[in-house]
TORZAMI-628526 format. One record per residue (C-alpha): x, z, y; residue in three letters. Coordinates in steps of 0.25 Angstrom, whole numbers, padded with zeros to 4 digits, always signed. Layout:
BEGIN
XZYALA;...
***
This chain:
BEGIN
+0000+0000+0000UNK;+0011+0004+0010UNK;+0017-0009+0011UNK;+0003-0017+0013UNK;-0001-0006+0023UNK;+0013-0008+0029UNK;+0009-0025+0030UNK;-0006-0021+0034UNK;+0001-0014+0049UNK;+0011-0023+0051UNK;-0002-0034+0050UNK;-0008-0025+0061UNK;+0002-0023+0068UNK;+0006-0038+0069UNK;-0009-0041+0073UNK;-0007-0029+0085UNK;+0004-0036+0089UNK;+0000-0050+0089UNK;-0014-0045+0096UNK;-0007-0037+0108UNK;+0007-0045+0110UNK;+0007-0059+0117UNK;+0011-0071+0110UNK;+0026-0076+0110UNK;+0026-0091+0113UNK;+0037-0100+0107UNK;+0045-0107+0116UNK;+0045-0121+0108UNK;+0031-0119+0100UNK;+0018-0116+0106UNK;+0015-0107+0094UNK;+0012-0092+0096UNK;+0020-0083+0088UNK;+0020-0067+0091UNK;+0029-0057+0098UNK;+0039-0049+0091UNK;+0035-0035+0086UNK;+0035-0024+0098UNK;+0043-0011+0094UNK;+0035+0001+0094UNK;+0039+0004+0109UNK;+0031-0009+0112UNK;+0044-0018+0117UNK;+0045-0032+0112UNK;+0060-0034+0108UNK;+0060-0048+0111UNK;+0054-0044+0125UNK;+0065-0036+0129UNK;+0076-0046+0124UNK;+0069-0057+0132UNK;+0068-0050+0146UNK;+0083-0044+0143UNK;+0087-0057+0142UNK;+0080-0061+0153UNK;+0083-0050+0163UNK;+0098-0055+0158UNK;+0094-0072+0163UNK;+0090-0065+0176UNK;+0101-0058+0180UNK;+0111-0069+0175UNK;+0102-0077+0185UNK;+0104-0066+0195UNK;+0118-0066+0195UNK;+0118-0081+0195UNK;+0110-0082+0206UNK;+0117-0071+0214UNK;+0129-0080+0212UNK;+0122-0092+0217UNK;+0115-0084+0230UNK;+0131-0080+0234UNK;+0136-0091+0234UNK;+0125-0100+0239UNK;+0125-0090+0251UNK;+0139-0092+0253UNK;+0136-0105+0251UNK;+0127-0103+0262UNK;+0135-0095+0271UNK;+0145-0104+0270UNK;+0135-0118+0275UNK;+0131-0109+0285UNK;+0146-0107+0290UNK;+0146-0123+0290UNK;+0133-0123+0298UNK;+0139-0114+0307UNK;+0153-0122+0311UNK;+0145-0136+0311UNK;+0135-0130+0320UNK;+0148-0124+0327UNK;+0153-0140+0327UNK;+0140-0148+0331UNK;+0139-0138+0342UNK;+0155-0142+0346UNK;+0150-0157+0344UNK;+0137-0155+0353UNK;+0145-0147+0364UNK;+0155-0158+0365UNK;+0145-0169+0363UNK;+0136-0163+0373UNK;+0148-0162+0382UNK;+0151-0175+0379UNK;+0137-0181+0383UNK;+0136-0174+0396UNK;+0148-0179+0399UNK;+0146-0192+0394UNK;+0132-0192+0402UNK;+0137-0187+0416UNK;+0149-0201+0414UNK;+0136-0209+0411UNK;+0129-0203+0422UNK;+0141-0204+0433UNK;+0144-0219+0427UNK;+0127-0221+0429UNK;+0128-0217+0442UNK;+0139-0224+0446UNK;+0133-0236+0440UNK;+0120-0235+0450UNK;+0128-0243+0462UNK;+0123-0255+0469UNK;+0124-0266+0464UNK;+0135-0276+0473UNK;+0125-0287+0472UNK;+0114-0279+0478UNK;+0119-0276+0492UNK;+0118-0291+0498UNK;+0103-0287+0493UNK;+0104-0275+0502UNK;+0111-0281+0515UNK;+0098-0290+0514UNK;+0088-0280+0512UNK;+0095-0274+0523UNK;+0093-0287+0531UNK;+0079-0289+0528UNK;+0074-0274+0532UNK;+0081-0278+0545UNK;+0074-0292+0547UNK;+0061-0284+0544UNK;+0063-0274+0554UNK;+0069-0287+0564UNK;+0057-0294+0562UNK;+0046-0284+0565UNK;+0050-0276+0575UNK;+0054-0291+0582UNK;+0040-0292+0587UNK;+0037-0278+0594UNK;+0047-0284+0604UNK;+0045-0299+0601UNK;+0029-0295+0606UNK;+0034-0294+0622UNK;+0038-0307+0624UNK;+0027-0313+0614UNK;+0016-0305+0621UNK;+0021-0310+0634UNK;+0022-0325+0632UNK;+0007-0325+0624UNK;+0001-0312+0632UNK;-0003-0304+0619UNK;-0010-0291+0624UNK;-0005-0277+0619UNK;-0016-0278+0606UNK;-0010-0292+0602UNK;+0002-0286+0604UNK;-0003-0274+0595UNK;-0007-0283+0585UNK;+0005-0292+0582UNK;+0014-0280+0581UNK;+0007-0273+0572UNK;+0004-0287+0562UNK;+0017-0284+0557UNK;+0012-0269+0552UNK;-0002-0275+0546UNK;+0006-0285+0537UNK;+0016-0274+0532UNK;+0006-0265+0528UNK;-0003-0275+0521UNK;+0010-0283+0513UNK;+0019-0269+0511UNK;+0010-0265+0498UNK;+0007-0277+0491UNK;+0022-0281+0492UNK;+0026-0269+0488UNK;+0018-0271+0475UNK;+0022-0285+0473UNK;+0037-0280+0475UNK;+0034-0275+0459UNK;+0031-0289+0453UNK;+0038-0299+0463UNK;+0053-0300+0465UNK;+0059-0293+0475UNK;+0069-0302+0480UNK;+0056-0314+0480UNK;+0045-0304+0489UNK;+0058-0302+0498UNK;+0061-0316+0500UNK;+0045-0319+0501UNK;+0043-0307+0511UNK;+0056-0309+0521UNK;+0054-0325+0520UNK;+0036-0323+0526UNK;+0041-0311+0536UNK;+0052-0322+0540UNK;+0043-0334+0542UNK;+0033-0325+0548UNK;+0044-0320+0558UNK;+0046-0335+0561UNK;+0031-0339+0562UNK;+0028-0327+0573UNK;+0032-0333+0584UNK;+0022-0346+0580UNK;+0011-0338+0576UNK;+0012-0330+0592UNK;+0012-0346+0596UNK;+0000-0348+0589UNK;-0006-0335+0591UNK;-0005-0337+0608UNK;-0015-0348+0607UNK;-0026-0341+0608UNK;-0021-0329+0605UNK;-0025-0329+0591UNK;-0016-0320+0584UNK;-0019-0321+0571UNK;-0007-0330+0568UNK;+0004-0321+0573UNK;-0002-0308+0567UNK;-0002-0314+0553UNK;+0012-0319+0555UNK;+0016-0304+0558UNK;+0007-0299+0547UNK;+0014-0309+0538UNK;+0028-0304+0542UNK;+0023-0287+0540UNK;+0020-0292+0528UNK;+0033-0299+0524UNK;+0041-0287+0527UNK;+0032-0278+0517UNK;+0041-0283+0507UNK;+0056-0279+0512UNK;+0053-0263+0508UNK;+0046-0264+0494UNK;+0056-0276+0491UNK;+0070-0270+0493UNK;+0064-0256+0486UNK;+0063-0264+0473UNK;+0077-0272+0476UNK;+0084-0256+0478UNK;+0076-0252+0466UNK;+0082-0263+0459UNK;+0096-0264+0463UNK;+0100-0250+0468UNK;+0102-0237+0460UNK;+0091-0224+0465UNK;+0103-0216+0471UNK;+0107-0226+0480UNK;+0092-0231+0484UNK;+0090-0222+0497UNK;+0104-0227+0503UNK;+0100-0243+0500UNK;+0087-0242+0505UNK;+0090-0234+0517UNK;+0101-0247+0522UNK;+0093-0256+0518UNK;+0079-0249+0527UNK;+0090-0248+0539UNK;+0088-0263+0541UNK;+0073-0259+0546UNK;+0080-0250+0556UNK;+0090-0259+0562UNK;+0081-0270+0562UNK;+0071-0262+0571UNK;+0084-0260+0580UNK;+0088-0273+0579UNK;+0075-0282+0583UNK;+0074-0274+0595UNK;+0089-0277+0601UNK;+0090-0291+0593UNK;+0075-0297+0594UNK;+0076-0296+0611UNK;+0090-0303+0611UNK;+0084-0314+0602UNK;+0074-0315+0611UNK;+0083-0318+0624UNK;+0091-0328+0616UNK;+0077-0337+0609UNK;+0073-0337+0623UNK;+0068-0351+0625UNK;+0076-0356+0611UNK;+0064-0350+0603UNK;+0051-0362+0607UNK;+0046-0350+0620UNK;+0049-0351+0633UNK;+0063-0349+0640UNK;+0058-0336+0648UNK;+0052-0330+0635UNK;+0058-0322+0625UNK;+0061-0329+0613UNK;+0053-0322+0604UNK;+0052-0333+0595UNK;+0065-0336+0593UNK;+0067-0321+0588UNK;+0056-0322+0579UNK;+0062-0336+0574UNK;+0076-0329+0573UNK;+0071-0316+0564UNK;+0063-0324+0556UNK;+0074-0334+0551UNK;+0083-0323+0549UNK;+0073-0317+0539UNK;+0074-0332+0531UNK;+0090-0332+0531UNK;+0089-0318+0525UNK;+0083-0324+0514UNK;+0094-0333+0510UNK;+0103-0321+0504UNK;+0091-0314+0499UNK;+0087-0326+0492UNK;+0102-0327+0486UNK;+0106-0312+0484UNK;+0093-0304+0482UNK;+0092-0299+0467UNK;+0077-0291+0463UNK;+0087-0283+0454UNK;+0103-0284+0449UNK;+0107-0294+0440UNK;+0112-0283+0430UNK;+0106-0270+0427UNK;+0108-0258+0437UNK;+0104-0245+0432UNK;+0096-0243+0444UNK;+0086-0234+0436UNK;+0082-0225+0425UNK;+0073-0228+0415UNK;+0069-0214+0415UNK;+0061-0204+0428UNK;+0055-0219+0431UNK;+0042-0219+0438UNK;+0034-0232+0440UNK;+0029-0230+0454UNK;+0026-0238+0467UNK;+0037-0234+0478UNK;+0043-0238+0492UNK;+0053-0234+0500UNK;+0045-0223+0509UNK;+0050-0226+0520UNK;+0047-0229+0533UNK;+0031-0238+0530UNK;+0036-0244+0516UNK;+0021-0244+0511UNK;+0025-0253+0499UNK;+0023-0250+0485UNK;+0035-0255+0474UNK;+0032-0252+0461UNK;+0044-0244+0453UNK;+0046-0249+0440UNK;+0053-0240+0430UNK;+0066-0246+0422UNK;+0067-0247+0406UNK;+0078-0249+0397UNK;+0079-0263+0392UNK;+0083-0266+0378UNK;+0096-0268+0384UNK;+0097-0254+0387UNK;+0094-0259+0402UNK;+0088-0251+0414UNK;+0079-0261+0419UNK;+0065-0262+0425UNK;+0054-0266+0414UNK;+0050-0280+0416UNK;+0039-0279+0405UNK;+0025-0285+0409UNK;+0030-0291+0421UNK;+0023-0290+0435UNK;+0012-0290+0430UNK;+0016-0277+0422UNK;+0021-0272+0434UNK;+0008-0274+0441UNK;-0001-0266+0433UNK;+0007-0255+0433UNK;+0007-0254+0449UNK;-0007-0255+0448UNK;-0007-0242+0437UNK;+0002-0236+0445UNK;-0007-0237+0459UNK;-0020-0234+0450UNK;-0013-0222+0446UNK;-0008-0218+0460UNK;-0016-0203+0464UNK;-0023-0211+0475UNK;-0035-0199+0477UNK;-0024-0190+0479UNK;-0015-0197+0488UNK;-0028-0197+0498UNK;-0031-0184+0495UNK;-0017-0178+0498UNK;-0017-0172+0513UNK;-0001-0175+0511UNK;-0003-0189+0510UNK;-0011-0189+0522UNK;-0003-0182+0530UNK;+0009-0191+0528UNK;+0000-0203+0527UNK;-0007-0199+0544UNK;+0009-0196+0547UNK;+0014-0209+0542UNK;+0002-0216+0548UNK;+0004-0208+0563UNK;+0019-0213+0562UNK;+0018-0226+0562UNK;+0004-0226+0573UNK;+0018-0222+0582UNK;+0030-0229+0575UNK;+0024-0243+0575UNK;+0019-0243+0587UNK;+0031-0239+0594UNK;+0039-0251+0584UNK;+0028-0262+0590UNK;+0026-0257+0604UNK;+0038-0250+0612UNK;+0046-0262+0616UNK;+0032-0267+0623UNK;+0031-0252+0627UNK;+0045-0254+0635UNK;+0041-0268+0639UNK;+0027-0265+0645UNK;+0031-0250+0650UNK;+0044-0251+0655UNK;+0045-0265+0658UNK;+0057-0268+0649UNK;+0059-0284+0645UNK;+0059-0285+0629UNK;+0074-0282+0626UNK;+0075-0269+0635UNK;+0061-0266+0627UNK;+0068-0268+0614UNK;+0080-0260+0617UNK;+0072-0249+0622UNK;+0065-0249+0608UNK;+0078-0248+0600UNK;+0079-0234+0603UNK;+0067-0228+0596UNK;+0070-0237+0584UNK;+0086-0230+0582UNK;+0080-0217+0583UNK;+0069-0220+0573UNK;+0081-0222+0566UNK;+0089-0210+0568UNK;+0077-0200+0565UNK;+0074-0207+0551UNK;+0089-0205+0547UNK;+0089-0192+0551UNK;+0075-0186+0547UNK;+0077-0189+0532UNK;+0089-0180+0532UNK;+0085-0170+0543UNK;+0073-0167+0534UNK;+0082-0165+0522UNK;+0092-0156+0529UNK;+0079-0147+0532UNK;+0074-0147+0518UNK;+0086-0142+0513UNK;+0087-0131+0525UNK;+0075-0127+0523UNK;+0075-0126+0506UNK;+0087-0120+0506UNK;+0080-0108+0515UNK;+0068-0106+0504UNK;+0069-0096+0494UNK;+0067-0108+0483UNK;+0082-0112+0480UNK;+0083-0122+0489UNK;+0071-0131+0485UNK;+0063-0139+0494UNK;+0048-0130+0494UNK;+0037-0140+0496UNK;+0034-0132+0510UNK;+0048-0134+0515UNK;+0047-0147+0511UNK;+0032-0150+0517UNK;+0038-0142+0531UNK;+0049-0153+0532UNK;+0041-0164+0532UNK;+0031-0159+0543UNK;+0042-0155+0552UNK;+0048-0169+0551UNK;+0035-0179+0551UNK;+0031-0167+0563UNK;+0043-0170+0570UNK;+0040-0188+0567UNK;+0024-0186+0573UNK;+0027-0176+0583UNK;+0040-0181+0588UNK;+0034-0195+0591UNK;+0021-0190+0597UNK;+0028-0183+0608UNK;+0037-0192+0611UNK;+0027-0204+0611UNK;+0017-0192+0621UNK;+0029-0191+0629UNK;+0031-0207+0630UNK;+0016-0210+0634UNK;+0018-0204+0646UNK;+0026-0217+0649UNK;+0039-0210+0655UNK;+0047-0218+0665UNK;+0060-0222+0658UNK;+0060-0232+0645UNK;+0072-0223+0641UNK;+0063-0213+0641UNK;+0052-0219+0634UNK;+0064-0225+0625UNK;+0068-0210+0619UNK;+0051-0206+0618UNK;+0051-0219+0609UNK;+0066-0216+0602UNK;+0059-0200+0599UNK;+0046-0205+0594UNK;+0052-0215+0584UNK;+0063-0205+0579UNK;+0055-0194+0578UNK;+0045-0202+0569UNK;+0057-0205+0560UNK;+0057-0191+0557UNK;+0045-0194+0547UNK;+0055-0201+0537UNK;+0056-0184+0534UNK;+0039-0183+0535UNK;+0029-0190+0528UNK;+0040-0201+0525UNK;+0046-0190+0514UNK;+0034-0184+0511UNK;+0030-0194+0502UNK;+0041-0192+0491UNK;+0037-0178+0491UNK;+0021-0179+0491UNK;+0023-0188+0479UNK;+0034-0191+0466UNK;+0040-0203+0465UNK;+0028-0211+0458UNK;+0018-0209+0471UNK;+0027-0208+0481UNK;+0029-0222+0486UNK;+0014-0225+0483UNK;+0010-0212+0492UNK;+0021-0217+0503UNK;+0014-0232+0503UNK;+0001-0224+0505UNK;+0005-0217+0517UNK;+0014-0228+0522UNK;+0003-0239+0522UNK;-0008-0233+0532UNK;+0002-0229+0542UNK;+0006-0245+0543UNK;-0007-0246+0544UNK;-0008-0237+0556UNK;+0005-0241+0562UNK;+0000-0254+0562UNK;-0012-0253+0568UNK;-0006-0244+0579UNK;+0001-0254+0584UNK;-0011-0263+0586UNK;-0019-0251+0593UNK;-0006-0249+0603UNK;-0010-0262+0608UNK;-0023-0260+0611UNK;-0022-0247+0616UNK;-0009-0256+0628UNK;-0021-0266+0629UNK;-0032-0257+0632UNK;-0025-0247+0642UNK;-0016-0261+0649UNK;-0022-0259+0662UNK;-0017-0245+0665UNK;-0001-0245+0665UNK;+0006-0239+0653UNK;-0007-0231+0647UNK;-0007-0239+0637UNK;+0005-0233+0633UNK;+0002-0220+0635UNK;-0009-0220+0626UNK;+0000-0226+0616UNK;+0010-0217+0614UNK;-0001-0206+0616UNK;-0009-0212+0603UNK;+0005-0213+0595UNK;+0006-0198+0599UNK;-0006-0193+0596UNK;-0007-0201+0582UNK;+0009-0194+0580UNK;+0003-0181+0581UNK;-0009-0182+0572UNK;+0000-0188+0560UNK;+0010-0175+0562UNK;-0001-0165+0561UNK;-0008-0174+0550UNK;+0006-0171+0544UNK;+0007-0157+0546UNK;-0007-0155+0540UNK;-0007-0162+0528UNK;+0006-0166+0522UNK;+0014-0154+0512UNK;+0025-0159+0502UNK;+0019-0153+0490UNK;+0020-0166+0480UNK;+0008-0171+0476UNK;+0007-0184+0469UNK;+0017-0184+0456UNK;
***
């Protein structure tokens, strides 16, 4: 029995086992077969030698890996030490390259500035445009002294007079836009040659027209001969702007401009002492009578000088250089509509921006063509702040000053030799000499306003607690005290002339204070412009403010004439009340200044 007992518990036993112990799986079979026999303190031998052999895998791994963690950070450390001395050498590199750029930059720059010179082949072209601006002077101011002996021979009353002179001023101020414009699609070279070739034959033609207009005295002839020739010279200012623009670099603009505008001076000084001395010499030469001026011999000569002065233009005068002269940057380029702002340049010119050619060529973008070029001045004037232009009291401030300058200035240009003729009795030489002297100091105080207003607005910076900047007040204070002292000054001294004092010396230096003190205005509304607007209104905003007061001027000179007719018959009242009106017109313009204008910057 004992050893079938013995098999029956071990059967029992095995069935205990086989129900509570989990299954052991062959690795390489999918059969089943049981677990080893626990001991009787319930561990699984087999267990244990399984998890000793594995707690020895891991910490052979261990130590592998400690191994491979030392010396993969000293790997590490040691990549980071490369790092480190190439970081150590790029940054060497970068200083000396970066040292090596400047330097190589500021050479470029100093070599680019030296290359912006004038060109040698440009200043024959200047000479000339010096030449024409003193023709176009010559040949309008010719006939406020031309106008005694014309008025004498055909009896022309103080209105006709009036209205001849002032023809001139209506043809200007009608032509100076539309030329100004056409200067963006025409040639500059062609409009000039168009423009001094009509004001030329128009120079020739006035002494027929004054012919044909004493028959009858139908004046309609001679003033659209006059009208013709204002016209013509609209296009000296907006055409030599595109030729600097062209040929000569920005930093050297201001001085080529300012030699070139000098020839409007002299020629104002020069028809005065030439135009009477011509006159003695065509005396009975020029197809008028022996004991009358020859006036038409003077207008014959200065029209034919204008022709000869096209030969050389014709020949020398370039739009642009033959080769390219870095006159520009393709980069801070504005496409605007510009003028000089200066003195009644009402025109508009249309700035065209430069690219780079595929040449690697600064040059203007011819792409399009004119007609290109015309739509985008029409954007460009569509886009302009029109509403607020008219709403700004600034802009009517310099506009009414502007306007009340040239009521004064053009009259005393048309009428003061006649002024010396009728009132002091002087033949039309000593009249002419008389009048020179107003017109060199008109001269002096335009030269010395511009730097006598710069000189202040440094003093008086340099005295604000705002490291020497210009404040907008300061800057605001300055142009009232200078457009103050070109209203105020004239009005007093033209009051003073109204009482018609008894020397023509003293008349002379009223005349003289009058016209200089009113160049002080180069330093008033005739700088305001620039600092009312950035440079892509600023031309548009002077043309706006330039172009009524030609308008006004002009038809100043016509009521003169009127007012000499309708007050002929009481001796020298007629005078009196015209230097009274320029007076009183001074003075509202200076308060209309004072009033309205600041320098706060308003159209970007």
């Amino acid at each position: 029995m004992r050893p079938l007992s013995l098999l029956l518990h071990a059967a029992i036993g095995l069935l205990g086992v086989i129900t509570e112990s989990s299954a052991f799986v062959c690795p390489t079979c999918t059969l089943r077969r049981p677990t080893p026999l626990r001991s009787q303190y319930g561990h699984n031998r087999y267990a244990v030698q399984q998890q000793l052999e594995e707690e020895s895998r891991l910490e052979k791994t261990d130590a592998i890996i400690t191994d491979v963690d030392e010396d993969s950070l000293a790997s590490i450390d040691t990549t980071t030490q490369s790092l480190q001395t190439t970081d150590a050498i790029i940054t060497d590199v970068d200083e000396d390259s970066l040292t090596s750029i400047n330097t190589d930059t500021t050479t470029q720059s100093l070599q680019a500035t030296s290359e912006q010179t004038i060109p040698p082949e440009f200043y024959p072209i200047l000479a000339l445009c010096f030449c024409v601006t003193l023709l176009s002077a010559l040949d309008r101011v010719a006939m406020s002294i031309a106008i005694l002996p014309i008025s004498s021979e055909f009896g022309y009353s103080e209105t006709i007079k009036g209205q001849i002179s002032s023809a001139v001023s209506y043809g200007y101020g009608a032509a100076i836009l539309p030329i100004g414009l056409a200067v963006s699609v025409v040639s500059s070279r062609l409009l000039m040659i168009i423009g001094v070739c009509l004001w030329s034959l128009a120079t020739l033609g006035t002494p027929i027209m004054a012919e044909l207009s004493s028959n009858g005295y139908i004046l309609l002839p001679l003033l659209s001969i006059r009208a013709i020739m204002g016209a013509a010279e609209a296009v000296v200012l907006p055409t030599m702007q595109r030729i600097l623009a062209n040929w000569v670099p920005p930093e050297k603009k201001a001085t080529t401009l300012a030699i070139i505008l000098s020839g409007f001076q002299l020629g104002t000084v020069s028809a005065y002492l030439v135009s009477p001395w011509l006159m003695d010499q065509m005396s009975g030469l020029d197809g008028g009578a022996a004991d009358i001026e020859g006036w038409r011999g003077m207008f014959y000569i200065y029209g034919v000088a204008g022709l000869v002065w096209l030969l050389p233009w014709y020949f020398l005068a370039k739009d642009s250089p033959s080769a390219n002269n870095n006159i520009g940057s393709v980069e801070d380029c504005t496409e605007t509509l510009v003028n000089t702002m200066i003195e009644d340049d009402a025109s508009l010119v249309f700035q065209e921006c430069l690219v780079e050619n595929e040449a690697g060529e600064i040059t203007k973008d011819n792409a399009g063509g004119a007609l290109k070029r015309i739509q985008d001045i029409q954007l460009l004037v569509q886009s302009a702040p029109w509403s607020d232009f008219l709403r700004s009291r600034g802009v009517w401030g310099m506009m009414l000053a502007h306007g009340a300058k040239n009521f004064e200035l053009y009259n005393l240009l048309a009428w003061t030799p006649t002024f010396f003729n009728q009132q002091y009795g002087l033949n039309t030489k000593e009249s002419a000499l008389f009048s020179i002297g107003p017109s060199i100091c008109g001269m002096i105080g335009g030269l010395t306003a511009g730097n006598l207003a710069d000189f202040m607005l440094v003093k008086l910076s340099s005295g604000d607690s705002n490291n020497g900047i210009v404040t907008i007040e300061t800057r605001t204070n300055v142009r009232k005290i200078f457009q103050s002292v070109a209203l105020f000054g004239p009005a007093t001294c033209l009051f003073l002339l109204s009482s018609l004092p008894e020397k023509a010396t003293t008349a002379q230096i009223l005349l003289g204070g009058a016209v200089g003190l009113q160049a002080m205005d180069a330093a008033g509304f005739g700088a305001a412009t620039q600092e009312k607007a950035g440079e892509r209104w600023a031309g548009l905003l002077y043309s706006l403010t330039s172009l009524p007061g030609v308008m006004i001027g002009s038809i100043s000179v016509s009521v003169t004439g009127q007012i000499l007719d309708m007050m002929s018959s009481e001796e020298g009242s007629g005078w009196t009340t015209v230097f009274q009106l320029n007076s009183m017109v001074c003075v509202v313009g200076a308060f209309c200044f004072l009033f309205l204008y600041d320098s706060k910057k308003e159209f970007d």
